[in-house]
C-alpha positions as CSV (number, residue, x, y, z in Angstrom):
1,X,-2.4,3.4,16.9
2,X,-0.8,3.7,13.5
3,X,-2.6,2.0,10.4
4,X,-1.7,1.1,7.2
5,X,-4.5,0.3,4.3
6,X,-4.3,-3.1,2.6
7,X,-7.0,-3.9,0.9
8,X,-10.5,-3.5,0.2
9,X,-13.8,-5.6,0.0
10,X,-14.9,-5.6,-3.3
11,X,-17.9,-8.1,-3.1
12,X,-20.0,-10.9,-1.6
13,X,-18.5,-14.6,-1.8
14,X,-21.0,-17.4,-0.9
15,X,-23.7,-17.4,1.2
16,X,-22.4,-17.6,5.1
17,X,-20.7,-13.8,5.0
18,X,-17.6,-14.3,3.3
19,X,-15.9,-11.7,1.1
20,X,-13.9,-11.0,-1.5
21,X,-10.7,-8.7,-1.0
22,X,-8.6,-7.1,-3.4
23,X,-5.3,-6.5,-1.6
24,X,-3.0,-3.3,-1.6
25,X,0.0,-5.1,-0.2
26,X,3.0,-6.7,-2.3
27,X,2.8,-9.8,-0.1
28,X,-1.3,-11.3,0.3
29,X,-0.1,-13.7,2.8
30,X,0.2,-10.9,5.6
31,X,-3.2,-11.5,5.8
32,X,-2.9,-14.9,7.6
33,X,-0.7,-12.8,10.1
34,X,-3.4,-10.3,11.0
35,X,-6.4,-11.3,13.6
36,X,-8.2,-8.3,13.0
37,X,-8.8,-5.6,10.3
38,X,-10.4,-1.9,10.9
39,X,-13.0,-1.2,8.3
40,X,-13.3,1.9,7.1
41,X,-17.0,2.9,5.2
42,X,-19.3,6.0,5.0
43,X,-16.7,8.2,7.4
44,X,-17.1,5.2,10.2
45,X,-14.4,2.8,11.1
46,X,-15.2,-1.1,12.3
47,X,-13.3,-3.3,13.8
48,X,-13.4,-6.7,12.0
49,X,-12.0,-9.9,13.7
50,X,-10.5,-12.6,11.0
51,X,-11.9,-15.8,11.3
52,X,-10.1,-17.6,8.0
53,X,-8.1,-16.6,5.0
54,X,-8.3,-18.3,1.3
55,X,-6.8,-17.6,-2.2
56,X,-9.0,-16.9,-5.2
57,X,-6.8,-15.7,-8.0
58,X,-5.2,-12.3,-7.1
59,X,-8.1,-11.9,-4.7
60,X,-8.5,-13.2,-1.3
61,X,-11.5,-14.9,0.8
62,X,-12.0,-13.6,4.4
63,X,-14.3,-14.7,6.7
64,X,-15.2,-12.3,9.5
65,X,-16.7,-13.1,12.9
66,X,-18.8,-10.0,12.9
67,X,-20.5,-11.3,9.1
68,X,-23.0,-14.3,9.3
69,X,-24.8,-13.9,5.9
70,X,-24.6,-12.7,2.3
71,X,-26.8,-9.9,3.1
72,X,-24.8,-8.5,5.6
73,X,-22.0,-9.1,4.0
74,X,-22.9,-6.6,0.9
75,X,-23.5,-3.9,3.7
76,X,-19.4,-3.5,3.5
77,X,-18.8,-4.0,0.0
78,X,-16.0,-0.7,-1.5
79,X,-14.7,-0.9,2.3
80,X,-11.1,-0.1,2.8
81,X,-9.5,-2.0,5.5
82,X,-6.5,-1.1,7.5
83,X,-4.2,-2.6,10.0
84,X,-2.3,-1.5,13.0
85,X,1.3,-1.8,11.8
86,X,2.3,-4.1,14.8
87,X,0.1,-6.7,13.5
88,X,2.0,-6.5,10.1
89,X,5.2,-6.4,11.7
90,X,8.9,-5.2,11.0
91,X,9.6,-5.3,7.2
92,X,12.9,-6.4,5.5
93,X,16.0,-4.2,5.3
94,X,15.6,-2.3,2.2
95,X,11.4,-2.7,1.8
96,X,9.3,0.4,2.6
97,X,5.7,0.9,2.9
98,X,4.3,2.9,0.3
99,X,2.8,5.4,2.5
100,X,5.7,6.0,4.1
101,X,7.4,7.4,1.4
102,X,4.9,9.3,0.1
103,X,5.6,12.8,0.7
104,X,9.4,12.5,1.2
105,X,11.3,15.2,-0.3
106,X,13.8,13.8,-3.3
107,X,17.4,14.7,-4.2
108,X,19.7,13.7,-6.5
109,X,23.2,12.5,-6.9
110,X,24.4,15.7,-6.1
111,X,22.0,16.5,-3.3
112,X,20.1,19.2,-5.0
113,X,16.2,18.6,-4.5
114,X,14.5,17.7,-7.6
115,X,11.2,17.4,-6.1
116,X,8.4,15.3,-3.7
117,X,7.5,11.9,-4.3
118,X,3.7,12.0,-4.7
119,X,2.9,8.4,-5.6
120,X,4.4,5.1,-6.7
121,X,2.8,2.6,-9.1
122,X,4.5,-0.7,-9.9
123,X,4.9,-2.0,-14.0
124,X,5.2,-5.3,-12.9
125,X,9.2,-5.6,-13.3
126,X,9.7,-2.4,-11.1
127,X,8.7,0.9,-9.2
128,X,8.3,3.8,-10.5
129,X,8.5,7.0,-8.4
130,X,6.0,10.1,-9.5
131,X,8.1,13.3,-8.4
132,X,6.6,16.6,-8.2
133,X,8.6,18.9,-9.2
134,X,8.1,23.1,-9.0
135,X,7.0,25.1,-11.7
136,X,7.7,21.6,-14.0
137,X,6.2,18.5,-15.0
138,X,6.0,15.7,-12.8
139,X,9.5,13.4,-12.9
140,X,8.9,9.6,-13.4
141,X,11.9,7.6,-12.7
142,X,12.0,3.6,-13.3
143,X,13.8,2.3,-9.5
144,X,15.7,-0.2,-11.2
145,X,19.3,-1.1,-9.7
146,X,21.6,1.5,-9.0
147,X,18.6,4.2,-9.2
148,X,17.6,4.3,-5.3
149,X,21.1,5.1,-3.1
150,X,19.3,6.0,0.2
151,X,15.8,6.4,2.1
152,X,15.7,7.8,5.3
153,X,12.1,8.0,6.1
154,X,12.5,9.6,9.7
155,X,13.5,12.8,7.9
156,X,11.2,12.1,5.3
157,X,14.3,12.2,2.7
158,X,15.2,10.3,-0.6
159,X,18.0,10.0,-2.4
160,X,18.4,8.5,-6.0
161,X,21.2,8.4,-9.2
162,X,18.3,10.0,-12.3
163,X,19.3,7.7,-14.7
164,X,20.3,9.1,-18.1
165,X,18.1,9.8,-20.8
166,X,15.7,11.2,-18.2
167,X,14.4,15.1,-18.8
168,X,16.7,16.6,-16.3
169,X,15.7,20.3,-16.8
């Protein structure tokens, strides 16, 4: 079973087992969609069923069947949870997962390869692709509208127009 990480428990909330979650996905609300989570902590993997969801700020609130108390409860805290990708389901045309594009080899407008995407960090009004390029330093490029023409992530392949202004060499 493929999984995907999105999130991890950061700390205790409340006395009956609850915890707090910082999420690694753009939308929090997948968590409602998802009755279990696989917990991953100290090279072992739990499965976690979801009892309830809440909102806290840009946190969420999870209450797990397995967790009864606060003390038991803080023996997960810094775990990274994962879910299968069918309980997350099909995403939108256009909307990739992050790991998913990792790795893909990059070309440009004139298909030569400028290099492999090695991460993606958002600024808050858009993605920016890391590409690592050979023998050179690392190529940031803003995906703002017109930038990203195609992703074809069963050949591991992306295509983007480097905007100007952008070291090139």
């Amino acid at each position: 079973m493929k999984t995907l990480e999105v999130g991890k428990i950061i700390n205790t909330h409340g006395l009956r087992g609850e915890v707090k979650i910082v999420t690694w996905t753009d939308m929090p609300h997948d968590f409602e969609k998802l009755d279990y989570v696989f917990a991953k902590m100290r090279g072992k993997e739990e499965k976690l069923d979801i009892k309830n969801v809440k909102y806290q700020q840009n946190n969420i609130i999870v209450k797990f069947a397995q967790i009864d108390s606060i003390e038991q409860a803080e023996k997960y805290k810094n775990a990274v949870l994962s879910a299968s990708r069918e309980q997350l389901g099909e995403l939108p045309e256009g909307v990739y997962y992050i790991a998913d594009l990792i790795d893909c080899e990059v070309f440009d407008e004139h298909n030569s390869l400028i290099g492999i995407l090695t991460d993606i960090f958002s600024t808050g009004s858009n993605d920016v692709y890391d590409i690592k390029r050979s023998g050179r330093n690392n190529l940031l490029v803003p995906i703002i509208d017109g930038v990203l023409t195609k992703v074809d992530t069963e050949n591991k392949k992306i295509y983007i127009n480097v905007p100007e202004g952008l070291e090139e060499e």
